[in-house]
C-alpha positions as CSV (number, residue, x, y, z in Angstrom):
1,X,87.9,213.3,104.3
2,X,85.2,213.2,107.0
3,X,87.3,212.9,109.8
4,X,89.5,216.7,108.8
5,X,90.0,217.7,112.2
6,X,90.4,214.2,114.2
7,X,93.3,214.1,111.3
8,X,94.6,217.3,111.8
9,X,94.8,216.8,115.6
10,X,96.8,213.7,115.1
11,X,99.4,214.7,113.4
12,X,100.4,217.5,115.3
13,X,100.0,215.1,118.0
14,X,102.3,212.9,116.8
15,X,104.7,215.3,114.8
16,X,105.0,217.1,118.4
17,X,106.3,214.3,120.4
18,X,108.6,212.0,118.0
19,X,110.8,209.8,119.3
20,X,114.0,211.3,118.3
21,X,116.0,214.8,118.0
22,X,117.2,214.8,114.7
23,X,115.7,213.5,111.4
24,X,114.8,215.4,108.1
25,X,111.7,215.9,106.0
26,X,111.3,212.2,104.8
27,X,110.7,211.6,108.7
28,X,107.9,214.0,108.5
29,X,106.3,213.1,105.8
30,X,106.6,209.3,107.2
31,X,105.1,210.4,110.2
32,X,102.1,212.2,108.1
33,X,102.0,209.0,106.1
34,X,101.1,207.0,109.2
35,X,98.4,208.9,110.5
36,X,96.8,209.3,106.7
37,X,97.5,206.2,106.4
38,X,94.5,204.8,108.5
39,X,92.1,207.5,107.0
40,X,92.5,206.9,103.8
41,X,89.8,204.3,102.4
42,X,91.5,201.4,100.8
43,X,89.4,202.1,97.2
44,X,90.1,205.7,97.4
45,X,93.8,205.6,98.5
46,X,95.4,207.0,95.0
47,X,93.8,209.8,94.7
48,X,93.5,211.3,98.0
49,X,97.7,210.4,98.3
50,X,97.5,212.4,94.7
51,X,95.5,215.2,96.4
52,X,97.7,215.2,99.3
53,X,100.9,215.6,97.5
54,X,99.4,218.2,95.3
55,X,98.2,220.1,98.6
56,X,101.7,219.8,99.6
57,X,103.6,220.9,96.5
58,X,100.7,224.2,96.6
59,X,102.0,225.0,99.9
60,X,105.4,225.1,99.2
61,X,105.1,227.1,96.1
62,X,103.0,229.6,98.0
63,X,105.3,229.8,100.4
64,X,108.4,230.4,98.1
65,X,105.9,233.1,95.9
66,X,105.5,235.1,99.0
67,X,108.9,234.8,100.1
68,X,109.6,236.6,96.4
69,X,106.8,239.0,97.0
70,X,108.6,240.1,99.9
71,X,111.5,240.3,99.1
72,X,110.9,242.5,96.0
73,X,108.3,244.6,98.4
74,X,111.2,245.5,100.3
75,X,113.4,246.6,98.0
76,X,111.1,249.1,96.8
């Protein structure tokens, strides 16, 4: 993706001044999904989505490995 940071800028943009109060994670991912959405080129569109959700699903089991880690650091 040649535009990473233009990207990265506007979804924080956006993610930081929704609309609404509430909503849950399909809102964020919709509101990713908008902003990607223009960036991805129309040929390419499966497997950068494909890369994105793998991204995605890499950060979340990072995220609960390290919660483990911690967890079993402390109780040492």
């Amino acid at each position: 993706m040649s535009d990473f940071l233009t990207v990265c800028k506007e979804i924080s943009e956006r993610l930081s001044t929704l609309p609404y109060d509430n909503g849950d994670s399909s809102d964020i991912g919709n509101e990713i999904g908008i902003v990607l959405g223009v960036y991805f080129s129309e040929g390419s569109f499966g497997w950068e989505k494909d890369d994105f959700i793998s991204g995605l699903n890499h950060g979340i089991d990072l995220k609960k490995y390290q919660d483990e880690f911690d967890k079993d650091k402390n109780n040492l």
